[in-house]
C-alpha positions as CSV (number, residue, x, y, z in Angstrom):
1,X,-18.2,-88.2,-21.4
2,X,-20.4,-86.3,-18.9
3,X,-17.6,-84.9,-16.9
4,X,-15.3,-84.2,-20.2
5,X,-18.3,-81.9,-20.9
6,X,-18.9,-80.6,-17.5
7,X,-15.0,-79.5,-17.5
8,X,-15.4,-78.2,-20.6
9,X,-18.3,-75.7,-19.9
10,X,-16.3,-75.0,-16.5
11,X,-13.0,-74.2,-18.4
12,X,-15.6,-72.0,-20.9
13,X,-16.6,-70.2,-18.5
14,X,-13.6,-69.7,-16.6
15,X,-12.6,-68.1,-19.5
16,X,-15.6,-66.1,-20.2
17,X,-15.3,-64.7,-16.3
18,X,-11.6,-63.6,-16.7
19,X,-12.2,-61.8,-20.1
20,X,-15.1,-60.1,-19.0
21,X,-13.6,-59.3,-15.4
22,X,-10.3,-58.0,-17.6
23,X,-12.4,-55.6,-20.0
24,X,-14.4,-54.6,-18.0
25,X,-11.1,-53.3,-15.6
26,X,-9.8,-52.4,-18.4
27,X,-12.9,-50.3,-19.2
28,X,-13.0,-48.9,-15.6
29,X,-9.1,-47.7,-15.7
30,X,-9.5,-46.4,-19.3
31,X,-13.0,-43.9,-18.2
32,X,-10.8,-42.7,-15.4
33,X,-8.4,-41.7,-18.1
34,X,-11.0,-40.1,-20.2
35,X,-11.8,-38.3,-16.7
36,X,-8.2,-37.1,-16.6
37,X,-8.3,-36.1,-19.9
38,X,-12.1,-34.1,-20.2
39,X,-11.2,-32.1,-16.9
40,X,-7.9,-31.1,-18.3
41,X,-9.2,-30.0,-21.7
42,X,-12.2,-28.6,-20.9
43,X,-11.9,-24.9,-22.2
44,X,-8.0,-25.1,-22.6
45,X,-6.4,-23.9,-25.6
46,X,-3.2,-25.1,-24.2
47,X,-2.3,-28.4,-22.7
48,X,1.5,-29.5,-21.5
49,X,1.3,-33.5,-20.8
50,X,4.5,-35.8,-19.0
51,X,4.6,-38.9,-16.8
52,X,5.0,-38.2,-12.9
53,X,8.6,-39.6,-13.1
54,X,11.7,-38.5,-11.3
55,X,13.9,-38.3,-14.6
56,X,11.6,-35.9,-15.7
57,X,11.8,-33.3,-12.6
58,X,15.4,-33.8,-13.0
59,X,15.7,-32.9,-16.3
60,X,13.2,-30.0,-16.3
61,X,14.4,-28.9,-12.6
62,X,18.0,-28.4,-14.7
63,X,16.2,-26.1,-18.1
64,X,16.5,-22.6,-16.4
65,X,15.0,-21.4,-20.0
66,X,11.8,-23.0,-18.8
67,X,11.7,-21.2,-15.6
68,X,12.1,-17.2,-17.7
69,X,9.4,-18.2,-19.7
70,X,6.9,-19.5,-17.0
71,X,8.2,-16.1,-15.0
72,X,9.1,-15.9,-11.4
73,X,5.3,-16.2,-9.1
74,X,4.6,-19.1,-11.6
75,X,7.9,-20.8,-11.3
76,X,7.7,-20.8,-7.8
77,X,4.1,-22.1,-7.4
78,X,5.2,-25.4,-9.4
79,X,7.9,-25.9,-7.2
80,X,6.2,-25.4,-4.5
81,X,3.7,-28.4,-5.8
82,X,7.0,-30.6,-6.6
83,X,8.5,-30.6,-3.0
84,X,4.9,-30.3,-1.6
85,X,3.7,-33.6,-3.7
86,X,6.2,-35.5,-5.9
87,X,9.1,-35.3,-3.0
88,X,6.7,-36.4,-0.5
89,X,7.0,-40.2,-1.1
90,X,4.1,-41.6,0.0
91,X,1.6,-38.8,-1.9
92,X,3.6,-39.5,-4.5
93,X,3.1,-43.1,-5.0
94,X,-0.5,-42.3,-5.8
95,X,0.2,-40.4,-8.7
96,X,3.9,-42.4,-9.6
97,X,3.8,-43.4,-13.3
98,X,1.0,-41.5,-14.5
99,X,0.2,-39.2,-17.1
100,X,-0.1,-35.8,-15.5
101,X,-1.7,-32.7,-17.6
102,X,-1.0,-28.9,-17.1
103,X,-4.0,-26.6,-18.7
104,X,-2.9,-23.1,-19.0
105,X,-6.7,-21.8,-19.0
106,X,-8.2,-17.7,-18.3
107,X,-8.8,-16.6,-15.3
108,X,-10.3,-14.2,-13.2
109,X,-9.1,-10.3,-14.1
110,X,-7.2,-10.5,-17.0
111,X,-5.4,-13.1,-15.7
112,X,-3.9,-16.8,-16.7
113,X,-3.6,-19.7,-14.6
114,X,-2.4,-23.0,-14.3
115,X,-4.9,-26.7,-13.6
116,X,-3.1,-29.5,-12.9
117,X,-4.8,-33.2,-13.3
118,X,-3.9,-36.6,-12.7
119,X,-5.6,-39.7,-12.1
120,X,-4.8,-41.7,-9.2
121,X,-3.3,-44.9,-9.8
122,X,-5.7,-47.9,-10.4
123,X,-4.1,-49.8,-7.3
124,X,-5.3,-46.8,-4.7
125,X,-8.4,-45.7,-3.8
126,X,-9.0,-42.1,-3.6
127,X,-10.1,-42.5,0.1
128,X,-6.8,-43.6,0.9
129,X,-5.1,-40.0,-0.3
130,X,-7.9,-38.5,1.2
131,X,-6.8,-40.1,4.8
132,X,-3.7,-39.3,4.1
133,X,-3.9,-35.3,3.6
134,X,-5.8,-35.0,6.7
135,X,-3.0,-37.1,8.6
136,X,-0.2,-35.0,7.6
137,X,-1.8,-31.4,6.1
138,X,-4.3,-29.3,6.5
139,X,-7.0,-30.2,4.2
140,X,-10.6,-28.9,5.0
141,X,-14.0,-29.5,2.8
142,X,-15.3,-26.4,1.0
143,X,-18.5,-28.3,-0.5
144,X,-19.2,-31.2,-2.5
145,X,-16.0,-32.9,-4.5
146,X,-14.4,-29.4,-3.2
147,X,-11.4,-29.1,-1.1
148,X,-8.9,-26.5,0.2
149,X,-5.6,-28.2,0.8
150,X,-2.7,-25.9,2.5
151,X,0.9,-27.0,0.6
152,X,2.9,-25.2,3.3
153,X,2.4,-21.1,5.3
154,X,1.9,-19.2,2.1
155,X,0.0,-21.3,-0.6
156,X,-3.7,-22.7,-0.6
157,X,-4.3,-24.9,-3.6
158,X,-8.0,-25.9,-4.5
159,X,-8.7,-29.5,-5.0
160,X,-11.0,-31.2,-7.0
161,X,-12.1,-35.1,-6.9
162,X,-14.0,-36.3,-9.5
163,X,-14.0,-40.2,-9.4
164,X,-10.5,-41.3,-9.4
165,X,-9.2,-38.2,-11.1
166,X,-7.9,-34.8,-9.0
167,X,-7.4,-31.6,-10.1
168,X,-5.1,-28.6,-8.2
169,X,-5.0,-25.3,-8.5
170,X,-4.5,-22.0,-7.2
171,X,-7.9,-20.7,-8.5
172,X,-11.4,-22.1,-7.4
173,X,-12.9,-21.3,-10.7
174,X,-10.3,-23.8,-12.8
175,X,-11.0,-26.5,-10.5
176,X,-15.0,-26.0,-10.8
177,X,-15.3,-25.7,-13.6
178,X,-13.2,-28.8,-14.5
179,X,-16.0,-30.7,-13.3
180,X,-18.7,-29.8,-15.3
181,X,-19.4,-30.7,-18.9
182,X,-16.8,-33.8,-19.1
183,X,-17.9,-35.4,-22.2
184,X,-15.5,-36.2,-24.4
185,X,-14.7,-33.4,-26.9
186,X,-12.8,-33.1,-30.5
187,X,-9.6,-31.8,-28.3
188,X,-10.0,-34.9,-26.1
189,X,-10.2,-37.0,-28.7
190,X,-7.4,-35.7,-30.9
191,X,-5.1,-35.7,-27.7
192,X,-6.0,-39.4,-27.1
193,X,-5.4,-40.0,-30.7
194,X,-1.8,-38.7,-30.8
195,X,-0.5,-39.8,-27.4
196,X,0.6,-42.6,-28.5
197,X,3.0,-40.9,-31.2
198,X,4.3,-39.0,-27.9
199,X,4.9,-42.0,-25.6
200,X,8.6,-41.6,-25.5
201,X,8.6,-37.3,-25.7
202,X,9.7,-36.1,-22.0
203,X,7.1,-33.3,-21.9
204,X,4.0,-32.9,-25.3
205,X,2.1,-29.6,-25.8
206,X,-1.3,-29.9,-27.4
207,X,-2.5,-26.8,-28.7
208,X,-6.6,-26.1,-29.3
209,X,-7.0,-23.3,-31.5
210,X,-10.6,-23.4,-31.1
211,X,-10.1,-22.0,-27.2
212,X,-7.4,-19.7,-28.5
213,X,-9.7,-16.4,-28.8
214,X,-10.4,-17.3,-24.5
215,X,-6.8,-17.2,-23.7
216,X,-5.8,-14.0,-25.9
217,X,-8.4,-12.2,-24.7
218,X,-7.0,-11.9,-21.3
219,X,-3.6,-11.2,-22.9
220,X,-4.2,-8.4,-25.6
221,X,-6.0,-5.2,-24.8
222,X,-8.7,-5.2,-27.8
223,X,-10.1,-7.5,-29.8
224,X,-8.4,-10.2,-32.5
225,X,-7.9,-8.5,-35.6
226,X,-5.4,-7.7,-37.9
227,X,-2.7,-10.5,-37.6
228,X,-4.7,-11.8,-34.6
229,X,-7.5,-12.5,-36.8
230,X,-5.8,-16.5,-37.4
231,X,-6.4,-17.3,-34.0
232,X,-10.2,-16.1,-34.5
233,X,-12.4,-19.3,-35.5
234,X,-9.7,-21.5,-36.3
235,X,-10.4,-24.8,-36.4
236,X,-7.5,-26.6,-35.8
237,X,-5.3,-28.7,-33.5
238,X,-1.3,-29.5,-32.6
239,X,0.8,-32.0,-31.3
240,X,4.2,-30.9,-30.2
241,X,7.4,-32.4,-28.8
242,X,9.7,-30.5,-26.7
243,X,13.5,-30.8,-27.2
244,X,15.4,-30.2,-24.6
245,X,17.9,-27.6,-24.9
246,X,19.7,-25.3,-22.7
247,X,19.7,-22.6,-25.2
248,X,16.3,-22.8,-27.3
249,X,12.9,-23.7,-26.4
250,X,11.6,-25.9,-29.7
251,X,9.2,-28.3,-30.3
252,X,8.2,-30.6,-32.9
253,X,5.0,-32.4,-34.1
254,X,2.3,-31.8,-36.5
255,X,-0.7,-29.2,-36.7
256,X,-4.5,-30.4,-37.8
257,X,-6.7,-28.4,-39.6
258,X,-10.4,-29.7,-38.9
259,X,-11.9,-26.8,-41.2
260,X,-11.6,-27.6,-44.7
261,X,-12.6,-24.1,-45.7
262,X,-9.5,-22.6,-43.9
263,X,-7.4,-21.1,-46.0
264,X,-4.5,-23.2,-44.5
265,X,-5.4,-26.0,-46.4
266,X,-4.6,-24.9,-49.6
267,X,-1.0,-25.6,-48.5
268,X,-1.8,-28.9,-47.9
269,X,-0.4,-32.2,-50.1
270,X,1.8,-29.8,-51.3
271,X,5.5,-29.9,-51.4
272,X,7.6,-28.4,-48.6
273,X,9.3,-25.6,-50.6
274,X,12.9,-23.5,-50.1
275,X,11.9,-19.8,-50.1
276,X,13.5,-16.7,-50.6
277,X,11.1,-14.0,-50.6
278,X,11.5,-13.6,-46.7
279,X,15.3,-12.4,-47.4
280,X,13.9,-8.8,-48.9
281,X,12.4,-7.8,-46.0
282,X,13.4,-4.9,-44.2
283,X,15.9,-5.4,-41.1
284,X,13.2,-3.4,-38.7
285,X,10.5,-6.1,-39.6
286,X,8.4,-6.8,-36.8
287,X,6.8,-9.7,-38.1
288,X,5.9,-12.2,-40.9
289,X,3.6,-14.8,-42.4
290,X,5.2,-16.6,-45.9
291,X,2.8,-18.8,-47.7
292,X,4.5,-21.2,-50.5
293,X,3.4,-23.8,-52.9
294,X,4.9,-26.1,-55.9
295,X,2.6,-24.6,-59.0
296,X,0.7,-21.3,-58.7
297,X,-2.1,-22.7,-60.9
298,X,-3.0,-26.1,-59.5
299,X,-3.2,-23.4,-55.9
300,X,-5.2,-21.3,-57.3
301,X,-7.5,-23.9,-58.3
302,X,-7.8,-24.7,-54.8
303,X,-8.3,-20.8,-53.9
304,X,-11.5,-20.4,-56.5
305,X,-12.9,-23.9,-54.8
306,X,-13.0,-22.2,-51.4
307,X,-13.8,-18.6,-52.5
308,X,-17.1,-20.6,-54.0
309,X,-17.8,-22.5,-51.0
310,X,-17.3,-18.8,-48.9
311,X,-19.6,-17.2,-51.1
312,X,-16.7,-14.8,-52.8
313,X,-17.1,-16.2,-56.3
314,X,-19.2,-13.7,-57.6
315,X,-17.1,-10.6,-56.0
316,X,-14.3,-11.8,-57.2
317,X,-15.5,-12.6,-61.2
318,X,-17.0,-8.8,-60.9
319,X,-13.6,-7.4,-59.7
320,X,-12.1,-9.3,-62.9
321,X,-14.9,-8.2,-65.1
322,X,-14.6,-4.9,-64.1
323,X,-11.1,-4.3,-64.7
324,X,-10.9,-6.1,-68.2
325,X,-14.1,-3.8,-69.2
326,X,-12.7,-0.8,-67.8
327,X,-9.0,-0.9,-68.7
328,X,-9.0,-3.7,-71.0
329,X,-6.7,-5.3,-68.9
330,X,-7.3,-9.2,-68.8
331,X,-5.9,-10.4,-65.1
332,X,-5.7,-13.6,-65.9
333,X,-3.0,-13.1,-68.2
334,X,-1.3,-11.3,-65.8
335,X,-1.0,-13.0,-62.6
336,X,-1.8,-17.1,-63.2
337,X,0.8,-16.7,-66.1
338,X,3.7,-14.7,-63.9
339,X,3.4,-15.9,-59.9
340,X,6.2,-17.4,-58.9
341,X,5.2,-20.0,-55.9
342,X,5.4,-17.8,-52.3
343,X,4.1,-14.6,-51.1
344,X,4.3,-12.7,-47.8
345,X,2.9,-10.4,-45.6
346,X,4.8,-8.5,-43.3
347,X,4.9,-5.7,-40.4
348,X,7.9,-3.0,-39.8
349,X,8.6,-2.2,-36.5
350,X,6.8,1.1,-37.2
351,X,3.5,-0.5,-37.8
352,X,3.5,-0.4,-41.6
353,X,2.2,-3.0,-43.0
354,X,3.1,-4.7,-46.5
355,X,3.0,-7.7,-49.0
356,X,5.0,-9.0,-51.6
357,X,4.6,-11.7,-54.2
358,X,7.0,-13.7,-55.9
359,X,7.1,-13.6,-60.0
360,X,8.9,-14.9,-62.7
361,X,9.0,-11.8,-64.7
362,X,8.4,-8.5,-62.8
363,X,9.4,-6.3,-65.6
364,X,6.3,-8.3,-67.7
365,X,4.0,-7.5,-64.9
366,X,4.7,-4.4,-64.6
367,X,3.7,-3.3,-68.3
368,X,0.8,-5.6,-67.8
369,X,0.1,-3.7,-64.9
370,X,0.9,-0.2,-66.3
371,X,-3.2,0.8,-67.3
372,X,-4.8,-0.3,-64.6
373,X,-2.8,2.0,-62.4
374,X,-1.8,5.4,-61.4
375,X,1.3,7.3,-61.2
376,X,2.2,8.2,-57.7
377,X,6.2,8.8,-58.6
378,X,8.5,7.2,-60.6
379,X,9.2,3.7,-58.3
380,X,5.4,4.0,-56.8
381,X,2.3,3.4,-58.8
382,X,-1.2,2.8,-57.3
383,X,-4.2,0.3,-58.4
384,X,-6.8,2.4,-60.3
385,X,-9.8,-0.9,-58.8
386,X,-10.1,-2.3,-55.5
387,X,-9.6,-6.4,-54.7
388,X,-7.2,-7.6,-57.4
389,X,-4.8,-9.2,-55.3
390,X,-7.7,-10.6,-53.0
391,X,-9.0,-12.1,-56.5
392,X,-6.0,-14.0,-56.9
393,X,-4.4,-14.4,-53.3
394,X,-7.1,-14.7,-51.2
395,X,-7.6,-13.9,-47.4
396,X,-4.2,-12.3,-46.7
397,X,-4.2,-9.4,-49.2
398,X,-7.7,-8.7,-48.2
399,X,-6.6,-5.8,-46.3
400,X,-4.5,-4.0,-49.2
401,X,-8.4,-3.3,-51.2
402,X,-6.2,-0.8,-53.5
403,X,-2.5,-0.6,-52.6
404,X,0.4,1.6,-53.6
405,X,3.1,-1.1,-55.2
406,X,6.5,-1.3,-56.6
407,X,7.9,-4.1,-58.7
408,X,11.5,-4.3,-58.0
409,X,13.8,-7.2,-58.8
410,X,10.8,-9.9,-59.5
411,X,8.8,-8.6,-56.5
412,X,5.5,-7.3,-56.4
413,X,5.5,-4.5,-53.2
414,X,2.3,-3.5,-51.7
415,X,1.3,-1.5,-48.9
416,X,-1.7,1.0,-48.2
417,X,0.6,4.0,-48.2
418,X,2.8,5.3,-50.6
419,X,5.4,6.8,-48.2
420,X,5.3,2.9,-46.6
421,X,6.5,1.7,-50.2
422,X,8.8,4.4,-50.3
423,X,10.6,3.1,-47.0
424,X,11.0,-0.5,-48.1
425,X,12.7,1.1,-51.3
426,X,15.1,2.7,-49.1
427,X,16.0,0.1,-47.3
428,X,16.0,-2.7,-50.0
429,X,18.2,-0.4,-52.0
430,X,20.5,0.1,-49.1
431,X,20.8,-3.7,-48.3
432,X,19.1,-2.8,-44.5
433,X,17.7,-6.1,-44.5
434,X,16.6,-8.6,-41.7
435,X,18.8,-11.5,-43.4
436,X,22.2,-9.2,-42.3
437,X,21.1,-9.4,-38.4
438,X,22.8,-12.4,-36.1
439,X,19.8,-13.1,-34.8
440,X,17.5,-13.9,-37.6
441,X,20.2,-15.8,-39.4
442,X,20.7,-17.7,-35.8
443,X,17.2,-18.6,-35.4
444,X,16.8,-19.5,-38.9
445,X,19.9,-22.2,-38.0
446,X,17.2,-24.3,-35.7
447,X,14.9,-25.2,-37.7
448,X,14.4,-26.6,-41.4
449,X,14.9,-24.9,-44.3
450,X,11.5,-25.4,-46.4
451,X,7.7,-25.0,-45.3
452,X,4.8,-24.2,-46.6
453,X,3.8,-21.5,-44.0
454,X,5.7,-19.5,-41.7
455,X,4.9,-17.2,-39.1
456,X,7.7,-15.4,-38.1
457,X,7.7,-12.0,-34.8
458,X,10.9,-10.4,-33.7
459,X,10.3,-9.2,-30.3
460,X,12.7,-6.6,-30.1
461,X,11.2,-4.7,-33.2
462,X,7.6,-5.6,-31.9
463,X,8.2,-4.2,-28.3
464,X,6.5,-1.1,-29.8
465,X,3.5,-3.1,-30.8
466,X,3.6,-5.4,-28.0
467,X,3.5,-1.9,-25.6
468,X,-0.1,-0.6,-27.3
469,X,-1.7,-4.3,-27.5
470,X,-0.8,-6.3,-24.7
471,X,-2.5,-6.0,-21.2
472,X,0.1,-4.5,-18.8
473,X,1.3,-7.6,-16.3
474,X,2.0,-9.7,-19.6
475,X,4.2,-6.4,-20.8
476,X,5.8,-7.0,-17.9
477,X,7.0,-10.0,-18.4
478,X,7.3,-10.0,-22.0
479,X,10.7,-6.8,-20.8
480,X,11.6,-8.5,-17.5
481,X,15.1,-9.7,-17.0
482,X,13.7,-12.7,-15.4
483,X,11.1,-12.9,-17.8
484,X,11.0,-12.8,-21.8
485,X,13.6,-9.9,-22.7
486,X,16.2,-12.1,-23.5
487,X,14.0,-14.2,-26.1
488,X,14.6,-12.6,-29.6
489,X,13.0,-14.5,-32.2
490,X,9.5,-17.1,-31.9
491,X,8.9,-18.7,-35.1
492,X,5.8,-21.6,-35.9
493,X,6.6,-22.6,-38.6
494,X,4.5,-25.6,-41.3
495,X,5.2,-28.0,-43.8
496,X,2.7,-29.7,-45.4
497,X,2.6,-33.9,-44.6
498,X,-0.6,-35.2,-46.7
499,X,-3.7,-34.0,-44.7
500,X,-1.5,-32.1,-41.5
501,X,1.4,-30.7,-41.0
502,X,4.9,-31.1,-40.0
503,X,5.1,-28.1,-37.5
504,X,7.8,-26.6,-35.7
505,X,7.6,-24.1,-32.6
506,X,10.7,-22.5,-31.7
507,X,11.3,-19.3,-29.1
508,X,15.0,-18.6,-29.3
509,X,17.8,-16.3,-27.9
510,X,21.0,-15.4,-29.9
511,X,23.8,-15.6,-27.5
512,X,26.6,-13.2,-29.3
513,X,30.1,-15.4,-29.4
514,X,32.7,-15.1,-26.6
515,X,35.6,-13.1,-27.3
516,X,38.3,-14.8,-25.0
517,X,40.3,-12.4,-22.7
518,X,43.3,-12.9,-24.7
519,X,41.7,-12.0,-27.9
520,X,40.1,-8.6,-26.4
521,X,43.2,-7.2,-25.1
522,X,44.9,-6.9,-27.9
């Protein structure tokens, strides 16, 4: 009986020893990976994770659209680190298998640049690589876990060990500052939480919009305003795909908003909804942003909870007052009872900027409309009182305080100027509209037909805008051959999926159909 115990409590704590010797590896191999994954986010608004495999290299080696986009210097510098590392089979084995992360972080001057980190695998000891760069490179000891590490006669990468985890780059700053401040932040977390969805994705962007105002800083000359403003305080985070494609760069996932007083989430739990307001807008439109929802008065519902928890309530009750006092004029008969479900803002090519809203009965409206506003000409009339769209619209329309407007066809037209309205006319009238160009009605092909937001830019017709707010190395490559020229149409575009969104990302080129030989001589 004795030794039927005694074998017992050995067995028991066999047991006990291998669990705990298990977790606690386990434990060990999952803080390195929270090492990897702190370094890499810390400060990064954008973060490109794949598994150090060959198939991937291969596949990504063959995606020349990839290569334009990175640009020329940056393009080289990766593969540069790909024969220097991964084709190197010995360094490679340290790394084979494992997750690797690219941060595309500021830099120094204006400038953006890449961190790469990986962990080493939980077989090798960091000592062991370290033996091995000094056999066969150059590798000399700046200070502490700092290193210098020559890839070959014209590139000097920085290299940071932190644990088990390196980190390379071209810039000492990235690598240092990896190393400081590695707790485990909402972007880690969020990153670790969707990984698993992207286990089988050959390459996964995270975006963190919270670090976005860092990175545009050193792109744009100025500050974020106007339609930069969204990236400004915007609490929110993605999770993105990439399909390969020799043609397109799009990716697929879903976008988080953390901030429930964002506006975006009045578009959440809301149906994904076909729209049509977009196809008015003139062919020269530089960019977009369509909202849509199912029922205008269950969103507007939503709109009044989070003008109350901004603090807007009581301008926008005195803006309502106001108007019904002064011009006896009740709003809410005017717009709860006759908005359709979508409304847009847009920007011409010219800088103009406008909106339009969706109604069921623009003619209605209009009469509704007709004395609390004045007669610029016969098509143009302006708001007599400032803020009645922001009363009923919210943030976007902020910026049209007392508008010039048209209502043509079911569509409420607004725009600062009356000459701006005027235009639009024109070219509505004249059927010069962006839905009539190949490569708007190309780009529109990739990607689904419903949402719930939209952002929309047309390079070519931005190039003027681009020219006066972009710093001038990133013009550069936005007009190079080599570069972005080719790129037409970038589009990010929402629908809602319970608390998040179904989000697609998609930069495209319209390639104009081949007329064979044959055909062309004739």
């Amino acid at each position: 009986m004795k030794k039927i115990i005694i074998l017992v409590i050995a067995l028991f704590l066999g047991i006990a020893f291998m669990a705990y010797y298990y977790f606690s590896k386990l434990n060990i191999e999952n803080n390195a990976k929270d090492l990897a994954l702190q370094s890499a986010t810390n400060n990064a608004a954008l973060v490109f994770s794949f598994k150090n495999d060959k198939s991937f290299y291969e596949i990504i080696g063959s995606q020349h659209i990839l290569q334009q986009v990175l640009g020329t210097e940056k393009t080289m510098y990766l593969n540069i680190l790909k024969e220097s590392i991964v084709n190197d089979v010995t360094l490679n084995r340290f790394i084979q298998d494992q997750p690797v992360y690219v941060s595309i972080l500021p830099d120094s001057n204006k400038t953006l640049n890449y961190l790469l980190t990986a962990q080493i695998r939980s077989d090798f000891k960091i000592e062991k690589l370290y033996d091995y760069l000094k056999l066969v490179r150059k590798i000399s000891k700046k200070e502490g876990d700092l290193y210098v590490l020559k890839l070959n006669d014209s590139l000097d990468v920085y290299l940071g060990i932190q644990g088990e985890v390196i980190t390379l780059s071209t810039s000492r700053n990235l690598v240092e500052d990896a190393a400081v401040r590695l707790i485990e932040n909402p972007f880690t977390a969020y990153i670790k939480e969707n990984s698993q969805i992207s286990t089988n994705a050959l390459l996964t962007l995270y975006i963190n919009l919270n670090k976005a105002p860092l990175l545009l800083k050193n792109i744009i000359a100025g500050n974020l305003n106007g339609e930069l403003s969204v990236f400004d305080k915007q609490n929110s985070f993605a999770s993105l795909n990439y399909n390969f494609s020799k043609e397109k760069l799009l990716f697929n996932g879903s976008n988080q908003i953390e901030d429930r007083n964002n506006y975006l989430t009045l578009f959440e739990n809301t149906p994904a909804q076909a729209t049509s307001i977009q196809n008015i807008l003139p062919e020269n439109t530089a960019n977009f942003t369509l909202y849509a929802f199912d029922n205008y008065q269950t969103w507007l519902k939503k709109l009044i909870s989070i003008q109350s928890q901004n603090r807007d309530t009581k301008k926008v009750q005195a803006t309502i007052q106001k108007i019904k006092n002064e011009y006896r004029i009740d709003l809410n008969a005017v717009f709860p009872a006759y908005t359709k479900n979508q409304f847009i803002l847009f920007q011409l090519s010219t800088t103009e900027k406008l909106g339009a809203i969706a109604l069921t009965n623009g003619e209605k409206v209009k009469q509704l409309l007709l004395d609390a506003s004045a007669d610029y000409s016969e098509d143009v009339k302006l708001f007599k009182a400032s803020d009645m769209l922001f009363s009923y619209f919210g943030e976007p329309f902020k910026k049209f305080g007392r508008p010039y407007y048209t209502v043509i066809d079911n569509y409420l037209i607004v725009a600062n100027n009356a000459s701006t309205v005027q235009v639009f006319l024109n070219d509505y009238k004249n059927n010069r509209l962006l839905i009539q160009t190949p490569s708007y009605l190309d780009a529109m092909n990739q990607i689904t037909s419903t949402s719930n937001v939209f952002y929309y830019i047309n390079t070519k017709n931005s190039a003027n805008l681009f020219r006066n707010s972009i710093n001038l190395p990133f013009y550069r490559h936005l007009k190079a051959d080599s570069g972005l020229k080719s790129f037409d149409t970038f589009c990010y575009q929402m629908s809602a999926d319970r608390n998040k969104f179904a989000t697609n990302l998609l930069l495209n080129k319209y390639l104009k159909p081949q007329i064979p030989d044959s055909l062309s001589n004739r």
